[in-house]
C-alpha positions in Angstrom: -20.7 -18.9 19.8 -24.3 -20.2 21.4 -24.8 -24.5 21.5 -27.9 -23.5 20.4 -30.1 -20.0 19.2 -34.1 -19.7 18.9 -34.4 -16.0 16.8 -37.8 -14.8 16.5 -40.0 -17.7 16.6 -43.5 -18.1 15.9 -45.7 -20.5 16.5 -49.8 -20.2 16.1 -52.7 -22.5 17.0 -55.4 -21.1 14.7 -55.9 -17.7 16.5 -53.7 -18.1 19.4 -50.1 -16.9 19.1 -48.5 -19.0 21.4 -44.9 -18.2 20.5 -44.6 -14.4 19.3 -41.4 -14.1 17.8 -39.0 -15.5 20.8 -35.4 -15.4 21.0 -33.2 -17.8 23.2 -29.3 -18.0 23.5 -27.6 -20.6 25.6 -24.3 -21.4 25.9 -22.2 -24.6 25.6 -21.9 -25.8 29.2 -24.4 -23.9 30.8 -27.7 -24.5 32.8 -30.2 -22.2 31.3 -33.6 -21.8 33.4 -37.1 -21.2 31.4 -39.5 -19.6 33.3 -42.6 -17.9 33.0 -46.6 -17.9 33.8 -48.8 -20.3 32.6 -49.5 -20.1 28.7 -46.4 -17.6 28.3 -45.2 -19.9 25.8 -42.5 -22.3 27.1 -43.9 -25.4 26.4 -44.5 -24.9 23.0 -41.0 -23.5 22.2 -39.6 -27.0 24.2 -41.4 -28.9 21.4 -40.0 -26.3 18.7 -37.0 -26.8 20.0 -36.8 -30.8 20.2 -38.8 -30.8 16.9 -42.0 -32.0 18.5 -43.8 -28.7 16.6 -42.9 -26.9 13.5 -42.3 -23.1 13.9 -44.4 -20.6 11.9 -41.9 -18.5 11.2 -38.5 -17.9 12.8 -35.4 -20.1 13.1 -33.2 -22.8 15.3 -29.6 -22.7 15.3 -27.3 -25.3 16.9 -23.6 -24.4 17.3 -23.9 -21.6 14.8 -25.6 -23.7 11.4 -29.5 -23.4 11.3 -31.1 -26.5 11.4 -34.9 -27.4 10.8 -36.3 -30.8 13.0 -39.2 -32.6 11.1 -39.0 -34.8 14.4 -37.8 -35.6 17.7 -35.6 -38.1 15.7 -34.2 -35.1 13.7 -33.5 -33.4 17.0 -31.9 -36.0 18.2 -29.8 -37.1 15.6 -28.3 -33.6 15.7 -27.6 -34.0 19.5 -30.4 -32.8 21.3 -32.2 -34.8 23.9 -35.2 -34.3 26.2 -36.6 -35.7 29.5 -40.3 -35.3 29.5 -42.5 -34.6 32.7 -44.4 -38.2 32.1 -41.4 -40.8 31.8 -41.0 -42.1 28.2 -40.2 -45.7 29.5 -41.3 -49.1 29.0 -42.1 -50.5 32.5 -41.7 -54.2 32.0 -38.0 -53.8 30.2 -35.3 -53.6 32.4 -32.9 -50.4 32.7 -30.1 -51.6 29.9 -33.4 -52.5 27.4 -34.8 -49.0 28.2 -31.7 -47.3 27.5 -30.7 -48.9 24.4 -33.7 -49.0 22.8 -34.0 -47.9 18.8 -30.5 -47.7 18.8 -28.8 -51.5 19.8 -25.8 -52.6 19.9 -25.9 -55.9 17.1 -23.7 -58.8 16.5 -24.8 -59.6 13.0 -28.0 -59.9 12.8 -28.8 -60.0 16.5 -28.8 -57.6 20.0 -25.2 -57.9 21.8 -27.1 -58.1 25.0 -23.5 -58.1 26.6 -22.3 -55.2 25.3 -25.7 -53.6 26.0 -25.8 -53.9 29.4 -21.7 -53.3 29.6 -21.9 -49.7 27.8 -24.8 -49.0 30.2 -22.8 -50.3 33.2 -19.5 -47.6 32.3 -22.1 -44.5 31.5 -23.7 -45.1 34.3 -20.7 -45.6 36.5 -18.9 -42.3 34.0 -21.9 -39.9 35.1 -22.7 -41.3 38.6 -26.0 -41.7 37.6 -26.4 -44.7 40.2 -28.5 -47.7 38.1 -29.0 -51.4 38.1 -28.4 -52.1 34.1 -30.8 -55.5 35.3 -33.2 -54.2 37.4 -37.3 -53.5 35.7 -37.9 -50.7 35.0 -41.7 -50.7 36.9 -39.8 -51.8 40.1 -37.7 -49.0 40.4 -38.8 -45.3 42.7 -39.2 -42.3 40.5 -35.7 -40.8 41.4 -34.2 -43.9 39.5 -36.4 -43.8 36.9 -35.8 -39.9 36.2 -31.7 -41.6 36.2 -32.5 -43.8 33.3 -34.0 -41.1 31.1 -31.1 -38.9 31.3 -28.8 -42.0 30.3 -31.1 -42.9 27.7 -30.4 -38.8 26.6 -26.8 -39.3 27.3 -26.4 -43.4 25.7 -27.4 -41.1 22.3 -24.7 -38.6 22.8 -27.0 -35.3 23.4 -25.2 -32.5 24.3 -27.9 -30.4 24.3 -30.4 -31.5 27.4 -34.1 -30.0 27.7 -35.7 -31.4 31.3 -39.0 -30.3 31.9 -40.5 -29.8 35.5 -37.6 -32.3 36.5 -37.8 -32.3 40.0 -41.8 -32.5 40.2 -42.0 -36.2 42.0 -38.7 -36.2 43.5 -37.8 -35.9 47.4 -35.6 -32.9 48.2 -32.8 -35.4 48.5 -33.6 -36.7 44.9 -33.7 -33.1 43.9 -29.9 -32.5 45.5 -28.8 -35.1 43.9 -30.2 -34.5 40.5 -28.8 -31.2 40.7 -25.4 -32.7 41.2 -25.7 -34.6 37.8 -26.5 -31.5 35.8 -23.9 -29.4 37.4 -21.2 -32.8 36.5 -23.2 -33.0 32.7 -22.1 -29.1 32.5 -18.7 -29.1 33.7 -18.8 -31.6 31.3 -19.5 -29.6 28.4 -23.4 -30.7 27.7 -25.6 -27.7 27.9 -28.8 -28.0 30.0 -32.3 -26.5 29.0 -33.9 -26.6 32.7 -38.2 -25.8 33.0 -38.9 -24.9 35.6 -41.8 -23.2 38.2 -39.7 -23.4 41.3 -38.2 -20.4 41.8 -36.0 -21.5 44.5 -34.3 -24.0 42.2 -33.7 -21.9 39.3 -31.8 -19.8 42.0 -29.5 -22.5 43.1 -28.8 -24.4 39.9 -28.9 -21.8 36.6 -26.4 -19.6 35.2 -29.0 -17.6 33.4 -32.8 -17.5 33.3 -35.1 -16.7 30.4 -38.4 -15.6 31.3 -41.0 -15.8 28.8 -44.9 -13.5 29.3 -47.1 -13.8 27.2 -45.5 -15.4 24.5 -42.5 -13.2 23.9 -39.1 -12.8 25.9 -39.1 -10.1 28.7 -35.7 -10.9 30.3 -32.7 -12.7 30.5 -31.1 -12.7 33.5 -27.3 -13.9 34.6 -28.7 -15.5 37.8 -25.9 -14.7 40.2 -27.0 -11.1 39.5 -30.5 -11.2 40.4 -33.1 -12.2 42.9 -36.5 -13.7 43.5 -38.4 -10.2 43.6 -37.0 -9.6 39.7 -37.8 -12.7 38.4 -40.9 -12.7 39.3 -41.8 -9.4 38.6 -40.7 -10.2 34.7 -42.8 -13.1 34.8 -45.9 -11.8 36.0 -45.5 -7.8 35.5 -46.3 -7.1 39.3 -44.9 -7.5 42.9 -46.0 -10.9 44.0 -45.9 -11.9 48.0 -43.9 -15.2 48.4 -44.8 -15.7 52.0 -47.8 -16.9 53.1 -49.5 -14.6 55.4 -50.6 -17.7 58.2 -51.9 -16.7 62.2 -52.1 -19.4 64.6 -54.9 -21.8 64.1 -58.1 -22.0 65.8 -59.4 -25.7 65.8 -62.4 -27.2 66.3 -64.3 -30.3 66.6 -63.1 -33.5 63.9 -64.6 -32.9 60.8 -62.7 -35.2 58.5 -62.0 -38.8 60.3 -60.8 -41.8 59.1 -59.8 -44.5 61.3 -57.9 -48.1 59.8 -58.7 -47.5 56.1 -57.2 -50.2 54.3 -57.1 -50.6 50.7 -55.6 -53.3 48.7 -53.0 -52.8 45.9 -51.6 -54.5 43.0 -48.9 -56.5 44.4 -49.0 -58.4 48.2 -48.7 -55.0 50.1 -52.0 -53.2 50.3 -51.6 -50.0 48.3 -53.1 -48.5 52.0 -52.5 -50.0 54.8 -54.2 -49.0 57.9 -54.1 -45.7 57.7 -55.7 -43.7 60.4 -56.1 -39.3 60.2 -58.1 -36.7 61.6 -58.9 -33.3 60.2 -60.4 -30.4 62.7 -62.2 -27.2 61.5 -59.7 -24.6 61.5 -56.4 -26.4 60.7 -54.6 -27.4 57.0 -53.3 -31.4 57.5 -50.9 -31.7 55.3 -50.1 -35.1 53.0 -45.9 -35.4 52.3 -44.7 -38.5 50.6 -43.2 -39.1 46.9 -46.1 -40.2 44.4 -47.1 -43.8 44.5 -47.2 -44.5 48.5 -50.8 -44.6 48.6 -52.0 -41.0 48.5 -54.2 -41.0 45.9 -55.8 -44.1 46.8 -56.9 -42.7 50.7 -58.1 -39.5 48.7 -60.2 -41.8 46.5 -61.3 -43.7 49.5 -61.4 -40.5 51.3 -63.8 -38.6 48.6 -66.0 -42.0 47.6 -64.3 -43.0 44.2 -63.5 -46.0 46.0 -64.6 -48.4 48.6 -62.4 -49.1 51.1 -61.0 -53.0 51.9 -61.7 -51.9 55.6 -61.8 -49.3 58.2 -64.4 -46.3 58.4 -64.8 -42.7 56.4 -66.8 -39.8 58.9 -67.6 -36.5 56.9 -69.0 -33.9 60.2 -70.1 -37.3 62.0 -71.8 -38.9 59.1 -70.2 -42.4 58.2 -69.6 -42.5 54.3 -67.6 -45.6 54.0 -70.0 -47.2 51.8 -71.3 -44.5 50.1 -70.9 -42.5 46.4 -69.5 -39.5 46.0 -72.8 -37.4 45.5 -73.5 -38.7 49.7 -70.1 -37.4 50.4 -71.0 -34.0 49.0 -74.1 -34.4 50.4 -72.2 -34.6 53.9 -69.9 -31.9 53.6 -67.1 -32.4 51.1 -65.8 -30.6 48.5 -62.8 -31.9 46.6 -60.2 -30.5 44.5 -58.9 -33.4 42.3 -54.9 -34.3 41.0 -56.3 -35.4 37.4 -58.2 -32.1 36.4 -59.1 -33.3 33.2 -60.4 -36.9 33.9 -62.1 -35.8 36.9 -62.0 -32.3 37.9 -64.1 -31.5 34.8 -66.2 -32.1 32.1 -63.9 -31.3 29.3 -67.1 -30.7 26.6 -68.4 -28.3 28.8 -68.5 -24.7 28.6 -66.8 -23.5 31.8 -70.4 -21.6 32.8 -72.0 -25.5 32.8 -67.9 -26.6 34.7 -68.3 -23.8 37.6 -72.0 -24.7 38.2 -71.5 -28.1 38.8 -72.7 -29.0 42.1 -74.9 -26.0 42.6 -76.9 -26.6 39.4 -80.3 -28.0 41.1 -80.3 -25.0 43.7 -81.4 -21.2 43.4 -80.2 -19.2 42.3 -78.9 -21.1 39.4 -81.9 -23.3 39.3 -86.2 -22.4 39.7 -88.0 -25.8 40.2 -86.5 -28.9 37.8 -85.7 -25.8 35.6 -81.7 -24.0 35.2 -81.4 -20.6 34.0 -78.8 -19.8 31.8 -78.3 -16.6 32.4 -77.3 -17.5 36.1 -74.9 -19.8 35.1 -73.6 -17.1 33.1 -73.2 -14.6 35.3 -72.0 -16.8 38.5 -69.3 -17.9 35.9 -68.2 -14.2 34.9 -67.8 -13.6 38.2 -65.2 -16.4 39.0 -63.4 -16.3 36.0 -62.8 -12.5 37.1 -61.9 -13.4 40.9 -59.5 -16.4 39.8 -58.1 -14.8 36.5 -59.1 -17.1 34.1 -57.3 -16.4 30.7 -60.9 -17.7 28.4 -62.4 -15.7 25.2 -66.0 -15.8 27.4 -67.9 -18.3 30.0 -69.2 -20.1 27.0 -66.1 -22.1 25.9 -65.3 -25.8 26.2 -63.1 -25.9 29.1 -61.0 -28.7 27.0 -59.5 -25.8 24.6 -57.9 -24.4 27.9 -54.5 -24.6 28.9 -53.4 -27.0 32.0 -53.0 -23.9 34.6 -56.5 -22.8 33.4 -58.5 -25.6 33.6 -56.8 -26.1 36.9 -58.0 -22.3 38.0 -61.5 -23.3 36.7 -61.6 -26.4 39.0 -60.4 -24.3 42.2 -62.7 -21.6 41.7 -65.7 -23.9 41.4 -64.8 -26.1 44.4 -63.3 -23.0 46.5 -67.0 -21.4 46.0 -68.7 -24.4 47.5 -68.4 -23.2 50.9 -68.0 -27.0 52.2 -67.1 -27.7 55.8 -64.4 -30.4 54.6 -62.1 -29.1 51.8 -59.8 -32.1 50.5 -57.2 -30.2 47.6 -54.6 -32.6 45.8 -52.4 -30.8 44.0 -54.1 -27.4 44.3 -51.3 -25.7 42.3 -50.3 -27.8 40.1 -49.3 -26.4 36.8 -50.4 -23.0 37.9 -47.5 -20.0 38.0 -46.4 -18.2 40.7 -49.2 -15.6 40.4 -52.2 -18.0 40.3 -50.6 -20.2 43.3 -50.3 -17.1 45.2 -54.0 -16.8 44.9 -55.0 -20.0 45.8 -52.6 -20.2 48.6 -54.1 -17.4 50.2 -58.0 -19.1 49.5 -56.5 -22.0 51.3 -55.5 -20.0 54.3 -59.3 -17.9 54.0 -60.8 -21.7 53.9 -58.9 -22.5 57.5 -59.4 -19.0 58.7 -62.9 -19.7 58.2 -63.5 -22.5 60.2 -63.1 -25.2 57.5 -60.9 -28.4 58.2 -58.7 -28.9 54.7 -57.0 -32.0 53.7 -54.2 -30.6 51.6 -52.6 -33.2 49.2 -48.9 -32.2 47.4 -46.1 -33.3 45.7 -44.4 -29.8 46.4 -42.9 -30.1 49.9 -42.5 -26.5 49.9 -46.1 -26.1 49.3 -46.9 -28.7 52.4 -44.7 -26.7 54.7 -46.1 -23.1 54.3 -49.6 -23.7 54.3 -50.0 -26.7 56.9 -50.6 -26.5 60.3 -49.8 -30.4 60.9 -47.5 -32.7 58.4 -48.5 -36.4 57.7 -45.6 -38.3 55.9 -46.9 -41.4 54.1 -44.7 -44.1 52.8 -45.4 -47.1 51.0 -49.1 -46.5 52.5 -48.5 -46.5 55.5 -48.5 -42.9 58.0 -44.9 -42.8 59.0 -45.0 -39.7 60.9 -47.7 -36.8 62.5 -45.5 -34.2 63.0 -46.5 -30.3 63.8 -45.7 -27.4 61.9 -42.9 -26.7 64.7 -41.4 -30.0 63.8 -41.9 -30.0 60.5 -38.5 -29.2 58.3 -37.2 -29.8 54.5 -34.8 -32.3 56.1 -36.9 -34.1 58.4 -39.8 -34.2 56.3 -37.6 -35.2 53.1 -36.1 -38.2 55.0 -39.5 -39.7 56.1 -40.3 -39.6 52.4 -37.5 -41.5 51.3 -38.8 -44.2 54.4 -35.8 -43.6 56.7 -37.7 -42.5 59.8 -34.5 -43.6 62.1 -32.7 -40.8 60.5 -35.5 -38.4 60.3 -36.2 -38.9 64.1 
């Protein structure tokens, strides 16, 4: 008998059918991959499932009995548990407060604080999920964090376990080690819901995949039976090329310098800390290091959200240290941003006013102090065609898209700007294997071209393929210049994790 059944669900958001009557079996003990493209539907059948979203039509079984969640609280109750992409954790509790949460241990009317922290202490030490019960939780690295939401799952007795994009922020050795905990959980008996983009993981870590297109199921696949080429063909309905087709480079002059950039954080270590780079025309720099080490605060610097605490910005010769962003445009940048909603885009917009942006004054969009329209129009037709945008028509919001297609919307525009300087954080992010093939291979046409690119990337798979040199940042500071020759998973991983003896 399944641990738990999805048969034929529905679920609708006004005109879009999201879910179109989608099955899903997994069994007890078993790591069960969902995959498929973006808007194919397996977000929305996560929240079915953990009763974040009420099915149209269709029903959930768990072990056999059909069951109907009015809430996550529902869903849990009934053992079911799920670790979202964005932490669900209070920052300035510690790890035992975290755990225990809405569900305390009480001596009369009070917390047992003791017994608290002690049943933490044995499921920690029971799962090897390594945790300081004491520690806060907003002084602990991602990894650890990731730890504590899987023992707040486990403190509740789930025995079913949803993770979604799990290993997003972690270093490879995180990842390994995560990967361990799952395969114990299973052997275990828990069963394990694992969403997931990376192809390469759902190799090494599932029993079985489903793969989900366009809102139905298309396959499910016993994974020590298949291979790469046949999952992705189910997901995507065509071969797809998962090497990156990369010649030798052939650099230029600096394009992109910056030369003892400091920038001051929250706490007594600057958030930056005299970080020198250079980017020539021709070559991909890669940025490695787990989030928070002071990446997005150089690209800020780097781009003109924020003024630097000291050192110097040159865009093709031009000093921009003290200038806005519309001067670093105006010297040669274009920018690809990590938050695509806050500032990649104008989310009112239609995406024919989104793609203009930055080319809105000039012809042929623009005749005098006057736009035309119809320009914007047909510019926008034309990139939502090259970069497979999934939109009704150029006129729609760009907030009623999907994550992967507002994404594509902000690539295409910036892609199109023909910049000398190309700065892309997170390029793929949230965008299937399809749409990242696309954009890797516009990344490689930038570099090809002659354009110096600053790539940006939590995915270290993504840094090693396209770049031509690797800088490793940790805890803001550049730990390590290393060329593409030098540049391996291991290596790479460890000067991530800060241990550049051991990297060396």
């Amino acid at each position: 008998m399944p641990e738990i059944e999805a048969l034929g669900i529905v679920k609708r958001y006004g005109g879009l059918v999201a879910n179109d009557g989608v099955d899903l079996s997994v069994d007890r003990g078993e790591i069960h991959g969902v995959m498929g493209e973006n808007g194919a539907g397996k977000t929305t059948l996560m929240s079915v499932l953990f009763g974040l979203q009420a099915p149209d039509a269709g029903e959930i079984r768990l072990r056999g009995a059909a069951v109907r969640f009015r809430s996550p609280l529902d869903a849990m109750a009934a053992g079911m548990g799920m670790v979202h992409q964005s932490f669900k954790l209070f920052a300035s509790l510690n790890v035992w407060e975290n755990i225990v949460y809405g569900a305390e241990p009480t001596r009369g009317p009070f917390i047992d604080r003791r017994a608290a922290r002690a049943q933490v202490a044995a499921l920690a030490e029971r799962y090897r999920l390594a945790v300081d019960p004491d520690a806060v939780v907003g002084d602990l690295s991602v990894g650890v964090r990731q730890r504590v939401e899987i023992l707040k799952a486990l403190y509740r007795d789930a025995r079913v376990l949803i993770l979604d994009e799990p290993t997003a922020v972690l270093t490879p050795q995180e990842g390994d080690a995560l990967f361990g905990v799952l395969r114990r959980l299973a052997a275990g008996g828990r069963t394990v819901l694992l969403v997931t983009h990376k192809l390469h993981e759902a190799l090494a870590i599932t029993d079985r995949v489903t793969i989900l297109r366009d809102g139905r199921t298309v396959a499910s696949l016993r994974t020590a039976e298949t291979n790469p080429r046949e999952i992705i063909r189910a997901m995507t309905g065509r071969n797809v090329n998962l090497n990156v087709e990369k010649g030798p480079p052939h650099v230029g002059a600096p394009r992109l310098t910056a030369v003892d950039l400091i920038i001051a954080g929250a706490a007594a270590r600057p958030a930056v800390d005299r970080v020198s780079l250079s980017v020539r025309a021709g070559e991909i720099v890669g940025i490695a290091g787990v989030a928070g080490n002071g990446q997005n605060e150089l690209v800020e610097a780097l781009v003109g959200l924020r003024r630097p605490d000291g050192g110097r910005v040159e865009i093709c010769g031009v000093d921009v240290k003290a200038a806005n962003v519309a001067a670093h445009r105006a010297a040669g940048l274009a920018y690809i941003p990590e938050d695509r909603a806050a500032v990649g885009s104008a989310l009112p917009a239609s995406a024919a006013d989104n793609l203009a942006m930055g080319f809105q004054r000039a012809a042929p969009l623009a005749r005098g102090p006057f736009v035309i329209p119809a320009a914007f129009a047909e510019r926008a037709r034309a990139l939502i065609r090259r970069y497979a945008i999934r939109i009704p028509s150029e006129r729609v919001a760009v907030g009623t898209l999907s994550g992967g297609n507002l994404q594509k919307v902000v690539v295409a525009r910036e892609l199109s700007h023909e910049a000398p300087v190309l700065i892309a954080e997170q390029p793929t992010r949230g965008l299937d294997i399809g749409a990242t093939e696309t954009i890797h291979e516009r990344l490689m046409a930038e570099r090809d071209s002659g354009r110096a690119v600053l790539l940006v990337s939590a995915e270290l798979s993504e840094i090693l393929a396209l770049s031509d040199r690797v800088l490793v940042m940790f805890e803001g500071r550049i730990l390590a210049d290393l060329p593409q020759e030098r540049a391996d998973e291991e290596s790479v991983g460890l000067l991530m994790a800060g241990r550049a003896q051991e990297a060396a």
